[in-house]
C-alpha positions in Angstrom: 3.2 2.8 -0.6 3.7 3.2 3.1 3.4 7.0 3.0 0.0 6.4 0.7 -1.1 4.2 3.6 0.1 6.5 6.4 -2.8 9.3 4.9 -5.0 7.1 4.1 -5.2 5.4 7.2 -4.2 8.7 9.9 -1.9 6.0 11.4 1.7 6.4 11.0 2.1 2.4 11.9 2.3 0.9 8.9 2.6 -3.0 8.6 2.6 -4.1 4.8 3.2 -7.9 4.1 5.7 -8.7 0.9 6.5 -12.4 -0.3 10.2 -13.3 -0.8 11.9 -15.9 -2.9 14.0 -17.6 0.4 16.1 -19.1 -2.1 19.8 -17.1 -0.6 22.3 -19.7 -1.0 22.8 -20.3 -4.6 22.8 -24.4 -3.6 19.6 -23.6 -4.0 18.7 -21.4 -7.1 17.8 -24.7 -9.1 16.2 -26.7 -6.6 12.8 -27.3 -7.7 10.4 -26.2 -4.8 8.2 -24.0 -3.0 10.6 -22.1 -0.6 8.3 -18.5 -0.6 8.1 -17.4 2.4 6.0 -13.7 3.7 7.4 -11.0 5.6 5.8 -8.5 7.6 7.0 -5.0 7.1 6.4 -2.7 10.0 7.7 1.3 8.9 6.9 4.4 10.8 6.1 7.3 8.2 5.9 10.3 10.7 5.0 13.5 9.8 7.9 15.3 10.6 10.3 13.5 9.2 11.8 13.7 5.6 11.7 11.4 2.6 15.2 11.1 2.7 14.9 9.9 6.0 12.5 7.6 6.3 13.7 5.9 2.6 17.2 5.2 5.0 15.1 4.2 7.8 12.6 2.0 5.5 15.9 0.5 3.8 17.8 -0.6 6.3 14.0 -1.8 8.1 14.2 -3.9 5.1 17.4 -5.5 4.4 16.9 -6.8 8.5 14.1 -8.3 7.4 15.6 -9.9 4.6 17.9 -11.6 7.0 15.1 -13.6 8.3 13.5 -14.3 5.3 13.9 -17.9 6.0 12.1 -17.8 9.6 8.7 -19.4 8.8 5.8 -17.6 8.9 3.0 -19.2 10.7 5.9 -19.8 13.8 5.8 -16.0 14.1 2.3 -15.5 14.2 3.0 -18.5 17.0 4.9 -15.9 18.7 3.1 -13.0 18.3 0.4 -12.0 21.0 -2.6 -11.2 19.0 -6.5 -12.6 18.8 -6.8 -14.6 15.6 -9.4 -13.9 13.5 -9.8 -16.8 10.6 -11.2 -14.5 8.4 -8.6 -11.9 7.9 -4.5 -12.0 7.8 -2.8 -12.2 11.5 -0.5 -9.4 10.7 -1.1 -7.6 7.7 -4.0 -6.7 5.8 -2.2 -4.9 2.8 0.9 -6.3 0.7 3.2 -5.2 -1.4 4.7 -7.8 -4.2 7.7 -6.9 -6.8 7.9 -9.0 -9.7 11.5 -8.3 -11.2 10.6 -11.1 -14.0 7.2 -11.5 -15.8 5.9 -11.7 -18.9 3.6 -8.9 -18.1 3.1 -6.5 -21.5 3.8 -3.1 -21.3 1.3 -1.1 -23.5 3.6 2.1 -22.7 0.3 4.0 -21.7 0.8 5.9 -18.6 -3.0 6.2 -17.6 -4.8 4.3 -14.8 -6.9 1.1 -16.9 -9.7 -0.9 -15.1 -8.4 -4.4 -15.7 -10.9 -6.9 -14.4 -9.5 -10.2 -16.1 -6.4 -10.8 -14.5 -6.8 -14.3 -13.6 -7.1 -13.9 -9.9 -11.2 -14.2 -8.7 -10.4 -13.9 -5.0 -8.1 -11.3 -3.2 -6.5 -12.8 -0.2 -6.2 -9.2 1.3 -7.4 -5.9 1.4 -5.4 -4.3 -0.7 -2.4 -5.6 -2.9 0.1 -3.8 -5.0 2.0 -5.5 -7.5 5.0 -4.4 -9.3 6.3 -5.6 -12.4 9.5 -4.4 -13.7 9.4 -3.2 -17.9 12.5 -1.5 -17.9 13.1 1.1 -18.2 9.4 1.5 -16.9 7.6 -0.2 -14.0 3.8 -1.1 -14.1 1.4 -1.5 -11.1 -1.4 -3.4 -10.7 -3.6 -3.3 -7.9 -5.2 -6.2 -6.4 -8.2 -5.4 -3.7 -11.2 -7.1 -1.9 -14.8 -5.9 -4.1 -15.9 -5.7 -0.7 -14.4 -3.2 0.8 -13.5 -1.1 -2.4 -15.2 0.2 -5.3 -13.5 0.2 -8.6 -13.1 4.3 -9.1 -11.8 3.8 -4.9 -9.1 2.1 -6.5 -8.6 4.1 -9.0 -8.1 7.2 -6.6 -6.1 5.6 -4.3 -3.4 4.6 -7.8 -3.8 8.2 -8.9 -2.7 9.5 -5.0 -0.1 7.0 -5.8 1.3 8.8 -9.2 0.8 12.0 -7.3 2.8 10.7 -3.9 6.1 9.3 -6.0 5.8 12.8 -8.3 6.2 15.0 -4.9 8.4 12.9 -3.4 11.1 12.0 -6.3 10.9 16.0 -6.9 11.8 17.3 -3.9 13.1 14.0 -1.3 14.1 16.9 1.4 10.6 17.5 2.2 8.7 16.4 5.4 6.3 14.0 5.1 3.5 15.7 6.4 3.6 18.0 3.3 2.8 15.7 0.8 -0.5 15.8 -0.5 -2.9 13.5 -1.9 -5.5 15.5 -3.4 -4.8 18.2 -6.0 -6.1 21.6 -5.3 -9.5 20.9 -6.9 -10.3 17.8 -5.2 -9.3 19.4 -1.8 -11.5 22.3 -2.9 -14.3 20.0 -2.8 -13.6 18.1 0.4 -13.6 21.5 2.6 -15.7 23.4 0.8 -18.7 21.3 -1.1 -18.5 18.2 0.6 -18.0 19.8 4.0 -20.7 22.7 3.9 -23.8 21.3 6.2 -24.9 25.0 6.6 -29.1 25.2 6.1 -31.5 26.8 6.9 -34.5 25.6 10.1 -37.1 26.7 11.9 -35.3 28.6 15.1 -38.6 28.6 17.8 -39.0 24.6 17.2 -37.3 22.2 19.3 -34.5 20.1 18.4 -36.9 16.8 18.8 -39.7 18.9 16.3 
């Protein structure tokens, strides 16, 4: 997800937002209660380094985290030295949510649906990604703001998402910067349809006629 971003985005500065449970003392496993708490994610996918690397870097990134998981939130947006805006997030626009136990049904289809019923009419970010484990299969759902994304947007950015983990997972030695979004056809089209402005004007008129 943070190498998805990374492309997307030309910024290797990644900060992804993830809600955790905060229950880690098992005093507390049966205490009814809202203990979620959000943690802010910061990664650096570079270009030149490798998958491996960064999954170690982005591991042990997160199991710090995890350590604080119990620091409240809104006291570190105290802390943090930005301008507030009160109509986006303070730290993260994008999250990341894993959901290792739903009741989410797994139709065992492995194409990207449109699935506008899912009982959520408001996005509270950008972009979310949801995971819910189905062993021995996961599903994703992505959550997004209708104003910023179009449906089939969505639907490219999950199918550069399939395409990402299918690179990576085949060959995790590789740098970073040679992972690819786009298959060969739709980079074809980017450089060479999208990006041809060649045409034809009268050469002894000015630029203003």
């Amino acid at each position: 997800y943070n190498i998805v971003l990374s492309k997307l985005g030309g910024s290797e500065d990644i900060v992804v937002g993830s809600p955790v449970a905060a229950r880690r003392h098992a005093d507390l496993q049966r205490i009814v209660g809202m203990f979620v708490n959000t943690l802010a994610f910061r990664n650096f996918p570079t270009g030149t380094e490798t998958v491996t690397g960064f999954l170690k870097n982005l591991k042990e990134n997160t199991l710090s985290a995890y350590e604080n998981q119990e620091y409240p939130f809104e006291e570190l947006v105290e802390h943090v030295a930005i301008k507030r805006d009160i109509g986006r997030s303070p730290l993260f626009d994008v999250m990341f949510s894993y959901q290792n136990q739903s009741d989410f049904s797994d139709t065992g289809d492995d194409d990207i649906q449109e699935d506008n019923d899912f009982g959520l009419p408001v996005s509270k970010f950008d972009m979310t990604l949801i995971v819910f484990e189905s062993r021995p299969r996961f599903l994703f759902h992505w959550e997004y703001c209708t104003a910023l994304f179009k449906p089939q947007t969505i639907k490219r950015f999950a199918t550069y998402f399939k395409r990402t983990v299918s690179q990576l997972t085949n060959n995790p030695n590789q740098l970073i910067k040679n992972i690819h979004l786009m298959d060969q056809a739709e980079q074809k089209t980017v450089l060479d349809s999208l990006n041809n402005t060649q045409c034809d004007y009268p050469k002894e008129k000015t630029i203003l006629d």
